[in-house]
C-alpha positions in Angstrom: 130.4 10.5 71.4 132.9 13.2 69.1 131.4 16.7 68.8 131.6 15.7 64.8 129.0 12.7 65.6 126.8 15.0 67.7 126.6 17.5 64.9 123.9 16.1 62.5 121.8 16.2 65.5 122.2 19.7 66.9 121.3 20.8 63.6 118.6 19.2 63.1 116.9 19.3 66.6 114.7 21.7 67.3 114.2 21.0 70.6 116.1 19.2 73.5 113.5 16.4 73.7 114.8 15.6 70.6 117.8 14.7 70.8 118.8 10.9 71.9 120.0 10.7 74.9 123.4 10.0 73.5 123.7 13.1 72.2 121.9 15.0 75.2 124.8 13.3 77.3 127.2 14.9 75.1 125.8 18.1 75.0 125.7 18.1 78.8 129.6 17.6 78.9 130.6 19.6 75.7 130.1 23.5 76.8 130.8 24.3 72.6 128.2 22.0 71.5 125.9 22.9 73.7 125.9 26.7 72.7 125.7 25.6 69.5 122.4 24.1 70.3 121.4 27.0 72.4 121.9 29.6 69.5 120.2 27.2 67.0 117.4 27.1 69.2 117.2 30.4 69.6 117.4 31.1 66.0 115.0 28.8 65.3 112.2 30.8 67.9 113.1 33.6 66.3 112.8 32.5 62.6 109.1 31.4 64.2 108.1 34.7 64.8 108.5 36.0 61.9 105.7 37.0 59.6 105.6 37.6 56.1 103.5 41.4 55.2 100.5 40.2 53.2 101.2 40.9 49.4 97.5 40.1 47.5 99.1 40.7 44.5 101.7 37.8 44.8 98.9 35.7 46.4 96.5 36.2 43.7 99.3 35.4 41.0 99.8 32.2 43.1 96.0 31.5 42.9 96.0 31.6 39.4 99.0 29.7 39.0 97.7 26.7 41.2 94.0 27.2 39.2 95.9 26.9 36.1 97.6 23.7 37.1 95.0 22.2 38.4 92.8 22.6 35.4 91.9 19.6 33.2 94.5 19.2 30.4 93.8 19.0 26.4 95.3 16.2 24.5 98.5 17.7 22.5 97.7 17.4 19.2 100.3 15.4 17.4 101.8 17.0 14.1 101.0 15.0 11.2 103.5 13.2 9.5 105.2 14.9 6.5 103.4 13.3 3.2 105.5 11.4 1.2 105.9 12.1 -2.1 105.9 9.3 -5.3 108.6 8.6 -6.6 107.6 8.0 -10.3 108.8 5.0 -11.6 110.7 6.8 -14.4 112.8 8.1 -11.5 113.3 5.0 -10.3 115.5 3.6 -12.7 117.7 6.5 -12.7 119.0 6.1 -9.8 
């Protein structure tokens, strides 16, 4: 296996036990590879741990926003159609 095929899968991994075996293999015999791995997985533990400050301003906009789109719609109403006006028949034959 190319470090190029192996690539799609040390991105996306998250875990060794993910990986087929192919590309465990690989990573077992390519030392860049696998510290690619490593510092994606220790990214990704890190990224874990962190934790958004509560903000119950934002989180009540959010509460209204998902109440408002969950609400029962209205019909539109449709615009009537523009009256036509008569044409006399005077006007007709002027034409």
């Amino acid at each position: 296996m190319t470090c190029a095929a192996a690539e799609p899968w040390v991105l996306a991994a998250r875990t060794a036990a993910e990986l087929p075996e192919r590309v465990a293999r690989h990573l077992a015999r390519c030392p860049r590879c696998a510290a690619r791995f490593d510092q994606l997985a220790r990214v990704d533990v890190a990224a874990a741990h962190l934790v958004p400050s509560p903000n119950p301003e934002a989180r009540a906009r959010l509460d209204a926003l998902l109440a408002r789109a969950s609400a029962p719609h209205a019909e539109p109403q449709l615009a009537r159609p523009a009256r036509r006006r008569a044409v006399p028949q005077w006007a007709v034959g002027l034409a």
